[in-house]
DRENDO-1510 file (C-alpha; in Angstrom, 1 decimal, always signed):
<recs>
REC; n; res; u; v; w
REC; 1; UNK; +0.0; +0.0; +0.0 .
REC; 2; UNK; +1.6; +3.4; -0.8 .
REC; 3; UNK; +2.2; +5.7; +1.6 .
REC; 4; UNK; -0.5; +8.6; +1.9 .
REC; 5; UNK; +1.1; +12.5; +1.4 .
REC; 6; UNK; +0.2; +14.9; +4.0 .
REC; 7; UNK; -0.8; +17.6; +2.0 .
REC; 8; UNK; -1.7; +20.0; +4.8 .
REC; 9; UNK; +1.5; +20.0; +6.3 .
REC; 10; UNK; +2.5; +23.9; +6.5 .
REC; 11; UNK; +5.6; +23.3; +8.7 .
REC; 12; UNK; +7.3; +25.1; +5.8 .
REC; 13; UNK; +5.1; +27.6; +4.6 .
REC; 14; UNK; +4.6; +29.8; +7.4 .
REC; 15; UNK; +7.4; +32.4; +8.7 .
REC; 16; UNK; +8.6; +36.4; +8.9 .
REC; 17; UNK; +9.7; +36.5; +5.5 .
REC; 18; UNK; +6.8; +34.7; +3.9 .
REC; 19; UNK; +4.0; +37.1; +4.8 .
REC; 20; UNK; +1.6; +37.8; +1.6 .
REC; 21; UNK; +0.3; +40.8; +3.7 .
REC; 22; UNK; +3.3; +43.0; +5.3 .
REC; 23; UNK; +1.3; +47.0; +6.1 .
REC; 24; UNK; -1.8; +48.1; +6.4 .
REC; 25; UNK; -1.6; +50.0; +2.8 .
REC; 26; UNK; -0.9; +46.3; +1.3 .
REC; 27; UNK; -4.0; +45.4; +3.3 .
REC; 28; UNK; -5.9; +47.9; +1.6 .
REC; 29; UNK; -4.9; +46.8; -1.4 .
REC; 30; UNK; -5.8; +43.4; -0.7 .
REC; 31; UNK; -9.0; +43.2; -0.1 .
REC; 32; UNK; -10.6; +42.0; -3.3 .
REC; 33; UNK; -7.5; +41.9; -5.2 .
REC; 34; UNK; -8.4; +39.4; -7.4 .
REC; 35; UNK; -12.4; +41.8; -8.4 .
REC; 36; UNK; -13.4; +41.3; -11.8 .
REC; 37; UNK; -10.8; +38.5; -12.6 .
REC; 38; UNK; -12.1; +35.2; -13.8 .
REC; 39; UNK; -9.5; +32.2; -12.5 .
REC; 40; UNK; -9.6; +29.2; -14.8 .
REC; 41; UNK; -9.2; +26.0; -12.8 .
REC; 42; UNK; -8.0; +22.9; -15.4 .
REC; 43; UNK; -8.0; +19.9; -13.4 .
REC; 44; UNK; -8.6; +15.9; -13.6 .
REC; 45; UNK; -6.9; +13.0; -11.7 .
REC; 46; UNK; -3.9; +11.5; -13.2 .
REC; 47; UNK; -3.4; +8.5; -14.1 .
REC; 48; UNK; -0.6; +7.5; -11.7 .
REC; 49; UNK; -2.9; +9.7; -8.7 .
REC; 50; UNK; -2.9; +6.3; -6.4 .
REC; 51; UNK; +1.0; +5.3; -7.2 .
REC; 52; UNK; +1.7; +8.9; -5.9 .
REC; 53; UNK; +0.3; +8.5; -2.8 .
REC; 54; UNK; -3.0; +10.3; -3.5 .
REC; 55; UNK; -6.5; +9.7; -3.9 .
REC; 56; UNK; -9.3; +12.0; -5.3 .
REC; 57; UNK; -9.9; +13.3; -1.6 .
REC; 58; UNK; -7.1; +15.1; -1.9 .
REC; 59; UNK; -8.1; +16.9; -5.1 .
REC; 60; UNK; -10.7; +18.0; -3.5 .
REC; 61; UNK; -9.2; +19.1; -0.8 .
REC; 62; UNK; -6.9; +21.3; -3.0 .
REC; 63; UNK; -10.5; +22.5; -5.3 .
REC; 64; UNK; -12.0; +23.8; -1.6 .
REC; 65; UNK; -9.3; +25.4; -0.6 .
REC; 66; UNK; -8.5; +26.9; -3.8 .
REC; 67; UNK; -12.0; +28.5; -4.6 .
REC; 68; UNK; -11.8; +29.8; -0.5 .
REC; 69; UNK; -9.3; +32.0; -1.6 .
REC; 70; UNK; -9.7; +32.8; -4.7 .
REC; 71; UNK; -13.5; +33.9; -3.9 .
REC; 72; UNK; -12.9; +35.2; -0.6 .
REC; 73; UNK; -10.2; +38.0; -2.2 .
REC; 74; UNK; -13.1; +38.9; -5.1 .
REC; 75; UNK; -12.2; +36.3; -8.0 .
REC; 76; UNK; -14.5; +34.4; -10.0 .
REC; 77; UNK; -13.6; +30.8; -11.0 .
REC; 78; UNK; -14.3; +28.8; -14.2 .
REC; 79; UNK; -14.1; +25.6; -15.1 .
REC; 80; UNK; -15.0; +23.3; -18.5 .
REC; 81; UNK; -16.0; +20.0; -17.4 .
REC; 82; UNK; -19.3; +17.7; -17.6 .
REC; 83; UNK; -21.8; +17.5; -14.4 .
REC; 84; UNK; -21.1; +13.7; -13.7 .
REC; 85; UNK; -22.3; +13.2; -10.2 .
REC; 86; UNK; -19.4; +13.7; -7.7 .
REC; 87; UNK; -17.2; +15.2; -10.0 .
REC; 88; UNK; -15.1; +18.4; -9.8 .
REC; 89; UNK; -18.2; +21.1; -11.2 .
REC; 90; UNK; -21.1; +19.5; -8.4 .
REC; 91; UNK; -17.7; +20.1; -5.6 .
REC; 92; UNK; -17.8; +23.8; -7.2 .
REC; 93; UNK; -21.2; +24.1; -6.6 .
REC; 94; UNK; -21.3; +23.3; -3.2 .
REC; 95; UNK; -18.7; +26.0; -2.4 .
REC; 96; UNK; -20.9; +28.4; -3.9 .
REC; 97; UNK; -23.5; +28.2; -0.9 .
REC; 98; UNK; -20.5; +29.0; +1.5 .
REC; 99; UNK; -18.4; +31.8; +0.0 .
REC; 100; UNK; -20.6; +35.1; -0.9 .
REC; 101; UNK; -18.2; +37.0; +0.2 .
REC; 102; UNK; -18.2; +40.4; -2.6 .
REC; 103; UNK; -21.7; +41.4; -2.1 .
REC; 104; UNK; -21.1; +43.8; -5.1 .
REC; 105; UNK; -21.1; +40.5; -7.3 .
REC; 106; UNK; -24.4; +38.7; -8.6 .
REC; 107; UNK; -24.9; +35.4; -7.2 .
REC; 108; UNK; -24.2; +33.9; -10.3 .
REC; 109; UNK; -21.4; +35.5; -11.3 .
REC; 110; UNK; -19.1; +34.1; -8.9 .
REC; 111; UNK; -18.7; +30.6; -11.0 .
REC; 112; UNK; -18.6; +29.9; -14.6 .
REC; 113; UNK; -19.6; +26.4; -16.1 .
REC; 114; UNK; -18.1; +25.9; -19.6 .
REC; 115; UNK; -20.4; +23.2; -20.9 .
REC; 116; UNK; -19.0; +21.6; -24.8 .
REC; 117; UNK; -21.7; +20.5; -26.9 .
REC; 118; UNK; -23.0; +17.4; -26.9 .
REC; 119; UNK; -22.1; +17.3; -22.9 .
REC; 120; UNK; -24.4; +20.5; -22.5 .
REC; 121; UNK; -27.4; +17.9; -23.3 .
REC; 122; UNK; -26.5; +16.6; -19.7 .
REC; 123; UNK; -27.6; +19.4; -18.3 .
REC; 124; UNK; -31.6; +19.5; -18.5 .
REC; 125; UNK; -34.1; +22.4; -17.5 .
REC; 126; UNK; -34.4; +21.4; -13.9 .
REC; 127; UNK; -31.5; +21.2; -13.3 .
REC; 128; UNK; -30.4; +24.9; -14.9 .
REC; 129; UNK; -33.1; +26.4; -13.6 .
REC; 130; UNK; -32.1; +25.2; -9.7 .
REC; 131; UNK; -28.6; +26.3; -10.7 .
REC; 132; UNK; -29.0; +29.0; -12.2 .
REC; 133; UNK; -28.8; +31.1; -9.2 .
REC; 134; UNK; -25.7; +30.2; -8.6 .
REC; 135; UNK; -23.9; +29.4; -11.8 .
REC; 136; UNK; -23.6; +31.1; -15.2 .
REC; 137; UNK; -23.6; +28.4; -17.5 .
REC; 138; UNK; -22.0; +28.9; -21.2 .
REC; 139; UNK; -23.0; +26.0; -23.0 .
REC; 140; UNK; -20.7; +26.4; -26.6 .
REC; 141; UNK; -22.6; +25.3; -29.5 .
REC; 142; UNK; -21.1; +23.5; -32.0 .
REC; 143; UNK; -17.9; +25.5; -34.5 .
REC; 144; UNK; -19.3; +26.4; -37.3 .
REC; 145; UNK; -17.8; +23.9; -39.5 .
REC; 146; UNK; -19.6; +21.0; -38.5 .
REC; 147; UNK; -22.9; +22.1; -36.6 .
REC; 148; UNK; -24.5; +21.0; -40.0 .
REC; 149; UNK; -23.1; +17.5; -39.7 .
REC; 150; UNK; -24.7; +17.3; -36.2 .
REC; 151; UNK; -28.4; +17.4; -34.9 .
REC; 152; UNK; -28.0; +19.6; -32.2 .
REC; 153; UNK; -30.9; +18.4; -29.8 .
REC; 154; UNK; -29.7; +15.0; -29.9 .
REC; 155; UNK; -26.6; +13.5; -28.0 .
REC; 156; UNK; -23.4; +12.3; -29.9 .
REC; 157; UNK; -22.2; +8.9; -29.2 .
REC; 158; UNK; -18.7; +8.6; -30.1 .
REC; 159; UNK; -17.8; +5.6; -31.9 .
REC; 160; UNK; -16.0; +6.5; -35.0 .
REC; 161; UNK; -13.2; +8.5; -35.8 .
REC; 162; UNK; -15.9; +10.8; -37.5 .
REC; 163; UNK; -18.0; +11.3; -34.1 .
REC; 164; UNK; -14.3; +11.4; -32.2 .
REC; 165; UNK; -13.3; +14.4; -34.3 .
REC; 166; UNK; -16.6; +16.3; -34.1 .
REC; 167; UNK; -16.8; +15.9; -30.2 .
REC; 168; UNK; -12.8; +17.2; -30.3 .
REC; 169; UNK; -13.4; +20.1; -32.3 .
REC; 170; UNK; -16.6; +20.9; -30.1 .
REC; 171; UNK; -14.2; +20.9; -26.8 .
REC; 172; UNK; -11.6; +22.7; -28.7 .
REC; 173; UNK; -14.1; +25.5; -29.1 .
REC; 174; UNK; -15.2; +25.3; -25.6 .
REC; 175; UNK; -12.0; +25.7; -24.4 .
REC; 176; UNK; -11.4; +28.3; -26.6 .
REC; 177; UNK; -14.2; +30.3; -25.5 .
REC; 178; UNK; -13.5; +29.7; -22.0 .
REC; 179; UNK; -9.9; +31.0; -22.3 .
REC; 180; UNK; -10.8; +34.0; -23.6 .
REC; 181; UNK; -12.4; +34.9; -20.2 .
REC; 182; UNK; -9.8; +34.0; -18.2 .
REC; 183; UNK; -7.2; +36.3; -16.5 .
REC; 184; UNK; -5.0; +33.1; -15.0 .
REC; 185; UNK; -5.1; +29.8; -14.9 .
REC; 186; UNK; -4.4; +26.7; -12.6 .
REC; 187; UNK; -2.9; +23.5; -13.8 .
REC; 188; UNK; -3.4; +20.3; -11.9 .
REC; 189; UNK; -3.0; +16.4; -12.8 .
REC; 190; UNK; -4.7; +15.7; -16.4 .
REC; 191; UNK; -5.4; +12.2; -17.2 .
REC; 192; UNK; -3.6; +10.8; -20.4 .
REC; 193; UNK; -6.4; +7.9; -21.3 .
REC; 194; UNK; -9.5; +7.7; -22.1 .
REC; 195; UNK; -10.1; +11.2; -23.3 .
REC; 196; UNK; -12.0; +12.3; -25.9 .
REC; 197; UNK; -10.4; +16.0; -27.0 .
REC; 198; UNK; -7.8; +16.4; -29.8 .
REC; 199; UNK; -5.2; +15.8; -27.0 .
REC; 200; UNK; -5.6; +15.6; -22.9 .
REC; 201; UNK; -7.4; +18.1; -22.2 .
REC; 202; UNK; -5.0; +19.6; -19.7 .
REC; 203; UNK; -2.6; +19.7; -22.0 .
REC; 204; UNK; -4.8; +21.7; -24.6 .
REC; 205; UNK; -5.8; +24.4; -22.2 .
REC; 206; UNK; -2.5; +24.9; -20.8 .
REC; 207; UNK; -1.1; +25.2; -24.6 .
REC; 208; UNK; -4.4; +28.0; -25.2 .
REC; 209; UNK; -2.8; +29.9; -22.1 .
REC; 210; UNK; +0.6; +30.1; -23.1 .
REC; 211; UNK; -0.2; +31.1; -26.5 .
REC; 212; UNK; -2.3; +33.8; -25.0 .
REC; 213; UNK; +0.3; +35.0; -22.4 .
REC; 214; UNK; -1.5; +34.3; -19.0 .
REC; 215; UNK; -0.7; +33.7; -16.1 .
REC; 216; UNK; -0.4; +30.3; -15.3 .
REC; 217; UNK; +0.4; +28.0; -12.3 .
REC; 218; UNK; +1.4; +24.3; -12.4 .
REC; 219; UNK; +1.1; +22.2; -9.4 .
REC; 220; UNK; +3.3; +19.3; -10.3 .
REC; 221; UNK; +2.3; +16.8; -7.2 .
REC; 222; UNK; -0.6; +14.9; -8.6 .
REC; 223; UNK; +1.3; +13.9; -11.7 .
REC; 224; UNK; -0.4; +13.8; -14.9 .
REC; 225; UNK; +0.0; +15.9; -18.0 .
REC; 226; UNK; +0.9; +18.3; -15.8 .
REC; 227; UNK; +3.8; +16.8; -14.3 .
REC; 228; UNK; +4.9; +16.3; -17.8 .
REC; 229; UNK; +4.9; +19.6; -18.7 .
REC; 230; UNK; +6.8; +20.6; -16.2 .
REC; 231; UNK; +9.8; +17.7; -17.1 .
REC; 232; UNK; +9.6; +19.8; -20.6 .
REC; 233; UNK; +10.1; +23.3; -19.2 .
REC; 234; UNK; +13.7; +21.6; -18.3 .
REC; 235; UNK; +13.9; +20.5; -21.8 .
REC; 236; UNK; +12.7; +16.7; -21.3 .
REC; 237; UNK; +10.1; +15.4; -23.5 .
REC; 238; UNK; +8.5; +12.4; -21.4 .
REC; 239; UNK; +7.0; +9.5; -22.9 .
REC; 240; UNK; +3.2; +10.9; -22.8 .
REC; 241; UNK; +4.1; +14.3; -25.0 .
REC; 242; UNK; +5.2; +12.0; -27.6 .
REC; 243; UNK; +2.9; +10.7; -30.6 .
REC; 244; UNK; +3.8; +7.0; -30.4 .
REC; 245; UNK; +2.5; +7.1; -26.2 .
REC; 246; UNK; -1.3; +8.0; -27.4 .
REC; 247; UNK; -1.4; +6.1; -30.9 .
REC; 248; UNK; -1.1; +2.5; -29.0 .
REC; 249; UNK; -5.0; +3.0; -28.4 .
REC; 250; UNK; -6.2; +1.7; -32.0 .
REC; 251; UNK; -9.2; +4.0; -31.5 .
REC; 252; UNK; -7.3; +7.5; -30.6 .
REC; 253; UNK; -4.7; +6.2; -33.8 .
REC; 254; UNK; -7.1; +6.0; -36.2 .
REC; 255; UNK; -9.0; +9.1; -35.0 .
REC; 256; UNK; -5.6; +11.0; -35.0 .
REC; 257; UNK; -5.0; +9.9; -38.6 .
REC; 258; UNK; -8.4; +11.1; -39.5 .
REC; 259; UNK; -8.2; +14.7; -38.0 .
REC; 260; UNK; -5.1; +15.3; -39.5 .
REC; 261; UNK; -6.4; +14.6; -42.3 .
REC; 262; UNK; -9.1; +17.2; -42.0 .
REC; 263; UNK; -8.2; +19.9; -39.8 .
REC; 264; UNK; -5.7; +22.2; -40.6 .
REC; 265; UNK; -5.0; +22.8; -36.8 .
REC; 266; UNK; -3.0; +19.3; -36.5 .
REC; 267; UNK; -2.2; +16.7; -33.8 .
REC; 268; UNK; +1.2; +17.6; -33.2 .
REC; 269; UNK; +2.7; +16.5; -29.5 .
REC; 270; UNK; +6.2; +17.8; -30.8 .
REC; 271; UNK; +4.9; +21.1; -31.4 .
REC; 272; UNK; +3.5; +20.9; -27.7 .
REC; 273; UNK; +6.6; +19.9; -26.0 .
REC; 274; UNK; +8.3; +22.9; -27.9 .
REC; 275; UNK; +6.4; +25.4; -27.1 .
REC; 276; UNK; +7.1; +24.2; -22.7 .
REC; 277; UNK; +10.5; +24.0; -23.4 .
REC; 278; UNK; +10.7; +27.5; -25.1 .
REC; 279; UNK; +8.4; +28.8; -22.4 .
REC; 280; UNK; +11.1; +27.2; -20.1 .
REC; 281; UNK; +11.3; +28.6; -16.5 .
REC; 282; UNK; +12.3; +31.7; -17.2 .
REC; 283; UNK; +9.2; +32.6; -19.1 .
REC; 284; UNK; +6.7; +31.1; -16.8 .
REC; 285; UNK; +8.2; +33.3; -14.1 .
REC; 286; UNK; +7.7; +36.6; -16.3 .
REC; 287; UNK; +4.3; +35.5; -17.4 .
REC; 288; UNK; +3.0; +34.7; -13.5 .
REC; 289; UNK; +5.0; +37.0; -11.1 .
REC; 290; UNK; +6.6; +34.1; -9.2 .
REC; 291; UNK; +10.7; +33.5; -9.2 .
REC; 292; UNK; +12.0; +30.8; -10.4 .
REC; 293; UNK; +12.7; +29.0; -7.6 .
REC; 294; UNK; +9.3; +29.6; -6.3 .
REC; 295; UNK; +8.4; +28.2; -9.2 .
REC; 296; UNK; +9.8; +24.9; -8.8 .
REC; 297; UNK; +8.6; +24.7; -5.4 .
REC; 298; UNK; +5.2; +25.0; -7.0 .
REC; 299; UNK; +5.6; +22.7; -9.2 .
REC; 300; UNK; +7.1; +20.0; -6.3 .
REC; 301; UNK; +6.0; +20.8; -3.1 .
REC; 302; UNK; +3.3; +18.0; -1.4 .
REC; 303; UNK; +2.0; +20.5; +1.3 .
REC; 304; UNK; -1.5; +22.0; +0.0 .
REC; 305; UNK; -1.0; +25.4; +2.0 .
REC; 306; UNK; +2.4; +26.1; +0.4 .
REC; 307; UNK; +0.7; +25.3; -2.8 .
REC; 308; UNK; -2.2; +28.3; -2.1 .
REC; 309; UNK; +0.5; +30.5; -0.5 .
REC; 310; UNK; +2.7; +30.5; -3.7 .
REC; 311; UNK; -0.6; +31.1; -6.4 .
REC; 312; UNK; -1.7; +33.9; -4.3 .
REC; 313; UNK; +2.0; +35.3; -4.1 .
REC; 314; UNK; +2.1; +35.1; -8.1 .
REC; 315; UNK; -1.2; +36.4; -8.5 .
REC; 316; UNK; -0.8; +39.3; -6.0 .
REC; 317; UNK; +2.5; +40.5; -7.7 .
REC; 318; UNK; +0.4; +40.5; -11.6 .
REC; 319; UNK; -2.6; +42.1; -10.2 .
REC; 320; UNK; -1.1; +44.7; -7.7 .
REC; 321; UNK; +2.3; +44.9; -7.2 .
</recs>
């Protein structure tokens, strides 16, 4: 049985020199620093969560404590992901009846659903207009492209490379449309199987931010695409930013033959790992306000409170330093 990681352990975060808040003009400042900016969270266990040391618990330890902060200082929080039952957008939704803490803010402007079509069927009257309250849901229609190769009122089953390309092109376009709102983002895990974007969907939002020039964090603990990510910022391409990792599945080969085939924005997982280790740590300190050494302790540290301490550091010095 592995050993289980104590991440609230904040032995090491705490201290004289580590104080986010040092005078009562930076405490001015403070309050609501983070008004009127939208905080992407992109998020999903990793595959080797368990082997790590982890389980989902402690996800969702690092989602409540996350969305504390970031509502409690003014920030609104988005996230693209489906409404399974006990998955990461129903834990959001609980927060919600806790944290109503900028008065100035409607209800439902505090947390924004990205919903890709066909998983926006999943989401039926009822259960908008109970959450509606609460939530501000952008359900994407279909690109342009292919909404005519689609009846929109009816769910998508993917089970040919045909489906698997129109349900990647409608995430793309969801998580298009959600990065265009976003002022930052957070990086965490990112599962490398059973997917059913262009590429992990982690991976696709993160490459969306960099190419946009946010700020962006990358908690490196849980693993997953993210963990890989951060190997290529030192210039190592791991085995799951490679082509031949994802093309072992018959099913995502055949679909990656046939949307190369069609797309002009092409499958490239060399063109990925470039752009991280171009980005390398230098430029993920100037595009999130954190050193690079803070950085890597970001991207290694176990302890959850060191982990908030260091995205509220970066985030304070781009917002009001």
């Amino acid at each position: 049985m592995s050993k289980k990681v104590n991440v609230s352990n904040i032995k090491d975060d705490t201290g004289p020199n580590n104080n986010l808040i040092k005078t009562k003009s930076d405490l001015s400042k403070r309050e609501f620093f983070l008004k009127g900016k939208n905080i992407g969270v992109s998020i999903s266990e990793s595959d080797e969560l368990n082997q790590l040391g982890y389980d989902v618990a402690h996800l969702n330890d690092l989602i409540i404590e996350t969305a504390r902060y970031m509502l409690s200082l003014g920030g609104k929080l988005a996230y693209g992901g489906d409404m399974r039952n006990g998955g990461f957008t129903e834990m959001f939704f609980d927060l919600l009846n806790y944290y109503k803490v900028d008065t100035s803010l409607h209800a439902n402007e505090r947390f924004h659903s990205y919903l890709a079509w066909p998983i926006s069927l999943g989401l039926n009257k009822s259960q908008e207009a109970e959450l509606s309250h609460s939530v501000s849901f952008h359900k994407i229609p279909p690109p342009q492209e292919i909404i005519t190769e689609v009846n929109a009122k009816e769910f998508l089953v993917p089970n040919t490379s045909s489906d698997f390309y129109i349900w990647s092109r409608c995430l793309t376009e969801m998580r298009e449309a959600m990065s265009s709102q976003c002022d930052a983002r957070i990086f965490v895990g990112g599962k490398t199987q059973s997917f059913k974007g262009k590429c992990p969907g982690v991976l696709e939002e993160l490459m969306l931010t960099i190419k946009k020039g946010q700020p962006l964090y990358l908690i490196g603990a849980f693993g997953g695409i993210t963990a890989d990510a951060i190997a290529a910022l030192n210039g190592e391409q791991s085995e799951r930013l490679k082509k031949e990792y994802y093309i072992q599945d018959e099913t995502y080969a055949s679909f990656f033959e046939f949307h190369n085939e069609k797309s002009i924005d092409e499958i490239d997982f060399d063109i990925y790992f470039n752009m991280l280790k171009d980005l390398n740590w230098k430029g993920l300190s100037e595009l999130n306000g954190l050193s690079i050494g803070e950085n890597k302790r970001l991207a290694s540290t176990p302890h959850l409170n060191e982990m908030i301490f260091l995205i509220l550091k970066g985030l304070k010095s781009k917002f009001i330093d």
